[in-house]
SEMITOR-397079 format. One line per 2 residues: number of its first residue (from 1); their letters; for each residue x, y, z of C-alpha. Coordinates in nm, 2 decimals, padded with zeros to 4 digits, m for minus. Layout:
# SEMITOR-397079
NUM = A = X/Y/Z | ...
# end
This chain:
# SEMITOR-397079
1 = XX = 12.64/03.61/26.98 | 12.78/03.92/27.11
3 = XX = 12.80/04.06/26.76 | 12.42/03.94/26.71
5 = XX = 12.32/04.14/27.07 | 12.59/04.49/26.92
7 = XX = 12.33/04.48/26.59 | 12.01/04.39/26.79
9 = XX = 12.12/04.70/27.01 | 12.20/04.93/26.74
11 = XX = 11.86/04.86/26.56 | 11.67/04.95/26.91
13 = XX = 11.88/05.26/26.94 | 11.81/05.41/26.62
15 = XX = 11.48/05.30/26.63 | 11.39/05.47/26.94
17 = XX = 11.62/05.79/26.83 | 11.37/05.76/26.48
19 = XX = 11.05/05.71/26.71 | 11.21/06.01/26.95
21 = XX = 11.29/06.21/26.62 | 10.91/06.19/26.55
23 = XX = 10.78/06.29/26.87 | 10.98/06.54/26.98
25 = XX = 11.07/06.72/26.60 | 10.86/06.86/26.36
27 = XX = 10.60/06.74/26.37 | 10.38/06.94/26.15
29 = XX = 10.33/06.95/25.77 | 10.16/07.27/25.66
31 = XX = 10.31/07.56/25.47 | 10.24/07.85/25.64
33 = XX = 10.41/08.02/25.96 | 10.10/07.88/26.19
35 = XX = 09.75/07.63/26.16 | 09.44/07.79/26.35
37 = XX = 09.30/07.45/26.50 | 08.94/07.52/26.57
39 = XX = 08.76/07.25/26.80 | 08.41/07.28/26.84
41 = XX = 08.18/07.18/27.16 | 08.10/06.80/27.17
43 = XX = 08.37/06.74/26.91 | 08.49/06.36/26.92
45 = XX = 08.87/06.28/26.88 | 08.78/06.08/26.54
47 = XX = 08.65/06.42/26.36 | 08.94/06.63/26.53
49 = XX = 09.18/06.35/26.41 | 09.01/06.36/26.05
51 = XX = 08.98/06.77/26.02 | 09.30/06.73/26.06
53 = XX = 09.44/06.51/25.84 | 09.17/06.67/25.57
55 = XX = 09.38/07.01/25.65 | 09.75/06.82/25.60
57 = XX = 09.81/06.95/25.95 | 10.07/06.65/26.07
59 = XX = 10.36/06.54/25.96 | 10.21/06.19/26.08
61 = XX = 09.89/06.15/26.20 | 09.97/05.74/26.32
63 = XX = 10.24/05.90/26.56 | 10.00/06.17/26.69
65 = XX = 09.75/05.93/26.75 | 09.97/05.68/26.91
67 = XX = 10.10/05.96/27.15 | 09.75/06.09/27.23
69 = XX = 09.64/05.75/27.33 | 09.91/05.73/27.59
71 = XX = 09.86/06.09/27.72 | 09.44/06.02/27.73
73 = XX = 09.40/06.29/27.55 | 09.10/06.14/27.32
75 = XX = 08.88/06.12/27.64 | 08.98/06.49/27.74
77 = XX = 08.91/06.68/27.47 | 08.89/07.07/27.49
79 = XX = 08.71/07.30/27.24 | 08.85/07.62/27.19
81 = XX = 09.09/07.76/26.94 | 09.48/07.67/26.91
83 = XX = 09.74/07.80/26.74 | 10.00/07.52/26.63
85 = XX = 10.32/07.67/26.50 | 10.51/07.53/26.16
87 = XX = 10.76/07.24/26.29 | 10.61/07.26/26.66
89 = XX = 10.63/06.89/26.76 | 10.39/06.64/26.82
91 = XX = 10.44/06.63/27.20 | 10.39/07.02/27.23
93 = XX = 10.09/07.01/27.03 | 09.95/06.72/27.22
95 = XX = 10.02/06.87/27.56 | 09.90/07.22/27.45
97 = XX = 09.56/07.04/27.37 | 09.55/06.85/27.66
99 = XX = 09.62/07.12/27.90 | 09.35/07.36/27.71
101 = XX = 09.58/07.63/27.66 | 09.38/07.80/27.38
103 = XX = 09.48/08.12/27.17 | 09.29/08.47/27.33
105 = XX = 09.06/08.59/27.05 | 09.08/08.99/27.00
107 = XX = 08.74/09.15/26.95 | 08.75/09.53/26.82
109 = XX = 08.48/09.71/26.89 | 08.47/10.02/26.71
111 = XX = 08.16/10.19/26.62 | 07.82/10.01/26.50
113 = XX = 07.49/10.12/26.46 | 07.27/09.85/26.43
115 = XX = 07.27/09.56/26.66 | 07.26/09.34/26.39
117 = XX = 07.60/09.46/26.24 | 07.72/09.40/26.63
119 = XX = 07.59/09.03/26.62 | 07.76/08.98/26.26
121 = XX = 08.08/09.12/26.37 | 08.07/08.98/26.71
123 = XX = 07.96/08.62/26.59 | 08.29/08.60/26.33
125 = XX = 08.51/08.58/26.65 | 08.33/08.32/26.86
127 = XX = 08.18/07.97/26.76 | 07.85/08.04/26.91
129 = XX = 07.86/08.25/26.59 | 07.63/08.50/26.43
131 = XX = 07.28/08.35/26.50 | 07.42/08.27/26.85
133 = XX = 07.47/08.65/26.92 | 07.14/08.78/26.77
135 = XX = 06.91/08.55/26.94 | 07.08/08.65/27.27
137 = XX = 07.08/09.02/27.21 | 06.72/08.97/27.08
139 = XX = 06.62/08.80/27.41 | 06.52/09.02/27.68
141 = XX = 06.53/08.76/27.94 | 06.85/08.73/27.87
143 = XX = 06.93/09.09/27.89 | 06.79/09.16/28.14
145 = XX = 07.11/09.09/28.41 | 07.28/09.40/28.27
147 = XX = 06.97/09.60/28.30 | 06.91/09.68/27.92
149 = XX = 06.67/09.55/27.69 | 06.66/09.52/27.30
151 = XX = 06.60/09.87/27.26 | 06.90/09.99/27.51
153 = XX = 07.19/09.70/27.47 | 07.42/09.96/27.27
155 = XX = 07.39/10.17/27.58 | 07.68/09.92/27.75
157 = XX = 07.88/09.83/27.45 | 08.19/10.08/27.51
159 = XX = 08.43/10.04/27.21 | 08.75/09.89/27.31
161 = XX = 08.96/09.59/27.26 | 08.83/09.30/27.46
163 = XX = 09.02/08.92/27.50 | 08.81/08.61/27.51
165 = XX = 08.86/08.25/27.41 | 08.64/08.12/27.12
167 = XX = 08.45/07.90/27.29 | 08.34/08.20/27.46
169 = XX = 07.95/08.15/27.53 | 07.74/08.47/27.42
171 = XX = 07.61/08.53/27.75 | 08.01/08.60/27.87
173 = XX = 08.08/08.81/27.57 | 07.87/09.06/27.67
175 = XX = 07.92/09.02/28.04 | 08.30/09.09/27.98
177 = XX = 08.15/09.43/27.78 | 07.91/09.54/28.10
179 = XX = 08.18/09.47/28.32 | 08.37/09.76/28.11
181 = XX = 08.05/09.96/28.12 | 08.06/09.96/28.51
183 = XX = 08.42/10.03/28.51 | 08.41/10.32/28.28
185 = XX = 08.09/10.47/28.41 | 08.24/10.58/28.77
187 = XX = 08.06/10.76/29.10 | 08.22/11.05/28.94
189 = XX = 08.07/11.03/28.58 | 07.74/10.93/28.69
191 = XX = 07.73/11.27/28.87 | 07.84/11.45/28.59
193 = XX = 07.53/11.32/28.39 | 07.30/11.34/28.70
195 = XX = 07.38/11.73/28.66 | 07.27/11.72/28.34
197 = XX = 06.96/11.54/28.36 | 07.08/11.23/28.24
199 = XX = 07.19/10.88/28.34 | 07.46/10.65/28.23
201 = XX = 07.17/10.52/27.94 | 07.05/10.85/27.80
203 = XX = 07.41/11.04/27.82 | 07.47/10.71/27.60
205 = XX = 07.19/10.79/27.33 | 07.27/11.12/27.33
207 = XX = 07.65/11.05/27.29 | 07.55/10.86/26.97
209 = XX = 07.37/11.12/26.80 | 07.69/11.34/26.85
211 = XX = 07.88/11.10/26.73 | 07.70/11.06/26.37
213 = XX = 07.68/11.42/26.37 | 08.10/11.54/26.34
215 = XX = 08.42/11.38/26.37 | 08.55/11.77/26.51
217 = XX = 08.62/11.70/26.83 | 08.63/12.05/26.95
219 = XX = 08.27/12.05/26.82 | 08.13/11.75/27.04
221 = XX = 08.07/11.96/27.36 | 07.90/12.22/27.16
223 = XX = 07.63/11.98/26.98 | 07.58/11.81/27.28
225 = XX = 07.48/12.15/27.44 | 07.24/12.24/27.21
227 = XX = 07.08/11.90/27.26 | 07.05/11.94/27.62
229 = XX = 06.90/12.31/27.53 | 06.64/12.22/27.34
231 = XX = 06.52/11.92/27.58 | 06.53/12.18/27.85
233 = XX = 06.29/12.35/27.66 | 06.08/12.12/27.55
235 = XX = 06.19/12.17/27.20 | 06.19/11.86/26.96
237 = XX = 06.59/11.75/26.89 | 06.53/11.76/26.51
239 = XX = 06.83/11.52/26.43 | 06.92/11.40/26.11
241 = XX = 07.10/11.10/26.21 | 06.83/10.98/26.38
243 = XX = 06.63/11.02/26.06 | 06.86/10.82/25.85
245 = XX = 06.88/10.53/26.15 | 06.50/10.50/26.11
247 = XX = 06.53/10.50/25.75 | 06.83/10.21/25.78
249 = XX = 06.99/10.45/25.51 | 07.34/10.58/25.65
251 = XX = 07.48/10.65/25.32 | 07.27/10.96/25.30
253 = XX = 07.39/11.28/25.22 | 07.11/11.50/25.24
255 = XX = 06.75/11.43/25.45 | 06.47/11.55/25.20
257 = XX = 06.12/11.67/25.39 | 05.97/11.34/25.30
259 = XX = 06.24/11.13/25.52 | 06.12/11.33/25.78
261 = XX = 05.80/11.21/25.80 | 05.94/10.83/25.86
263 = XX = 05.73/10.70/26.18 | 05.95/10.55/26.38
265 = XX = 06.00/10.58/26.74 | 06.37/10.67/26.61
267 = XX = 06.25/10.99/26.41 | 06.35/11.28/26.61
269 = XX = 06.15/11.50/26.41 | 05.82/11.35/26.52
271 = XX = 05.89/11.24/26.87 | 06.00/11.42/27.15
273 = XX = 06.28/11.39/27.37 | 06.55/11.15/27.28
275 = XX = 06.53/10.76/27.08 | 06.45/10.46/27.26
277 = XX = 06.83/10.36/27.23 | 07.15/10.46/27.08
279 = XX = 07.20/10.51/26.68 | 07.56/10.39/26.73
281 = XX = 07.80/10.29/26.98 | 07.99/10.60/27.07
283 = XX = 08.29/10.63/27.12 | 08.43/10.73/27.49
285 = XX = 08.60/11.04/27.37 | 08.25/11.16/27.28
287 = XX = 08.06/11.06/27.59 | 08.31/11.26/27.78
289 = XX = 08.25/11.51/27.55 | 07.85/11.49/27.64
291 = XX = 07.95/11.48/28.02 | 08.19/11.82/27.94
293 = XX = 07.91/11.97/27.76 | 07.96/12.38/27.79
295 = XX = 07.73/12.59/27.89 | 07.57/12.76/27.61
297 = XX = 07.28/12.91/27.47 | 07.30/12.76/27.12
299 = XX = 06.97/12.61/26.99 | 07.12/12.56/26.65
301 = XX = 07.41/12.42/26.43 | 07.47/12.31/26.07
303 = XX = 07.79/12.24/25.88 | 08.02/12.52/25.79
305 = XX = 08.11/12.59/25.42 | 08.41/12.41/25.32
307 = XX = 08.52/12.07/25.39 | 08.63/12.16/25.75
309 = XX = 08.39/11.91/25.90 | 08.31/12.22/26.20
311 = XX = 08.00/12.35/26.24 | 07.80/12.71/26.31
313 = XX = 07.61/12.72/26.60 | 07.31/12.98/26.68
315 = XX = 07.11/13.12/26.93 | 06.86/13.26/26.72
317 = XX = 06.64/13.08/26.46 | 06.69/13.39/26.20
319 = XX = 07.09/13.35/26.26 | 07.10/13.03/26.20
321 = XX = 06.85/13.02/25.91 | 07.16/13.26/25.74
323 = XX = 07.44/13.00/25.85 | 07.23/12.72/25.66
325 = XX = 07.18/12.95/25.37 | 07.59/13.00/25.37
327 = XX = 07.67/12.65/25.37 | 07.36/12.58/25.13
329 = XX = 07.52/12.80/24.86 | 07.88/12.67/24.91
331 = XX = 07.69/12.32/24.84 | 07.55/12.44/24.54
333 = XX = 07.86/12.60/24.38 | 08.06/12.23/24.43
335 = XX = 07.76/12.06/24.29 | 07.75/12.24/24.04
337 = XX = 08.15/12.25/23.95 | 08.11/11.87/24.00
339 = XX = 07.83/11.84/23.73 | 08.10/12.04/23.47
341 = XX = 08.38/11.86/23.57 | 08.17/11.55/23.47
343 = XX = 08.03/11.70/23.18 | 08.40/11.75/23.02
345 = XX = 08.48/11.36/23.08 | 08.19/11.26/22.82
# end
């Protein structure tokens, strides 16, 4: 008998230690360092149990879904994004999931110029997804509690780094970005537009149209100025970028006279003053650049010859009709020692 009760006790020993083993080892079965575990809104624990199983995430899914029926975890499901970790155990997956403690998603915004490249980008992070985001953006109802519309919405997307879960819903994505909008634009800044003639909005446009026009730092401040000189004097901006955003063409290299007659509201060869709404989202090195604007008298700039990526900047019409003709002529010679170059590779 007592030898009977020594085996029986054995046998429950090593059976819990194996049933202990399960839940408290490795417990997962995938190859890779880590398993992004998405679970979508009004996800039931069957199709979370079967993605996973589909995805070979478990070492065993019976002893996960014995454990999860103890902990109640299939009546409090969470949705959100998890990260579960090769050879995390069953009992820190479950409690991770159980407790909602989700994996931050990173969006980087850098620099877009169409609000539908913002809505694809933007909609890859988050499972209200692509069509999510545009519909919002689209909707100026929705807008309206940040003060934009569809026209202006670029005006308070700063580029940054901003940390969101991925059930995120759209309408807190971008409250997250005008809540860094507000921070950014201070008492102090707004004055320094207010000195300009501008506000937070059109110091934003303006900063965008720099921004397509040089990556020279140094040359930010200047092109800025001779924006603000020629709307001080009633003179039409004559931007290029602005032609090639109306023209959805950013891969242009040189704006002919007929891309200047594009009518668009976004053609600042036709319209006066500056575009409904940004070309881009600057970035805030150049918006600080607009709000450090010099004071100059330069009504003109084009590119300098070379490859510098610095500009010329005139006064005079006449001076800067010879600065275009410099860099015109520099254009033409590379060109034109392109074209031979070419010609000796047939």
């Amino acid at each position: 008998m007592k030898r009977f009760l020594l085996v029986v006790l054995v046998v429950f020993l090593l059976a819990s230690a194996f049933i202990a083993w399960r839940i408290l080892g490795p417990g997962t079965a995938f190859s890779g360092d880590s398993y992004s575990l998405y679970i979508r809104s009004g996800m039931t624990y069957e199709q979370l149990l079967d993605g996973m199983k589909k995805d070979t995430v478990l070492a065993s899914p019976t002893v996960f879904n014995w454990v999860a029926g103890r902990m109640d975890y299939p009546e409090n499901i969470k949705a959100g994004k998890y990260e579960i970790k090769k050879d995390m155990s069953v009992l820190h997956i479950l409690r991770m999931l159980h407790n909602g403690r989700q994996t931050p998603v990173h969006l980087v915004i850098l620099k877009f110029r169409t609000m539908e490249g913002l809505a694809g980008a933007v909609g890859k992070k988050f499972e209200c997804d692509s069509d999510g985001i545009a519909a919002f953006i689209h909707n100026n109802d929705s807008l309206r509690q940040f003060g934009v519309d569809s026209n202006t919405l670029m005006t308070i997307v700063i580029p940054d780094t901003y940390t969101y879960f991925w059930n995120t819903p759209a309408s807190a994505v971008f409250k997250k970005m005008y809540a860094n909008y507000k921070a950014w634009w201070t008492p102090a800044r707004v004055q320094k537009a207010a000195t300009k003639g501008l506000t937070p909005a059109t110091a934003t446009i303006l900063a965008s149209i720099v921004e397509e026009e040089t990556n020279a730092a140094s040359d930010k401040g200047k092109i800025a100025s001779v924006y603000l000189n020629r709307m001080a004097k009633g003179i039409r901006l004559g931007a290029d970028p602005t032609v090639k955003f109306a023209l959805r063409d950013f891969e242009l290299k040189r704006i002919y006279d007929k891309d200047l007659k594009v009518e668009s509201p976004y053609n600042t060869y036709l319209h006066d003053g500056l575009p409904p709404g940004p070309i881009c989202t600057p970035s805030s090195q150049t918006l600080e650049a607009v709000l450090e604007a010099p004071t100059t008298d330069y009504l003109y700039f084009v590119a300098k010859p070379g490859n510098s990526g610095y500009s010329n900047f005139a006064t005079t019409y006449k001076q800067h009709l010879e600065n275009a003709k410099a860099y015109q002529e520099w254009l033409d010679r590379q060109l034109a020692i392109r074209a031979a170059a070419d010609s000796l590779k047939k």
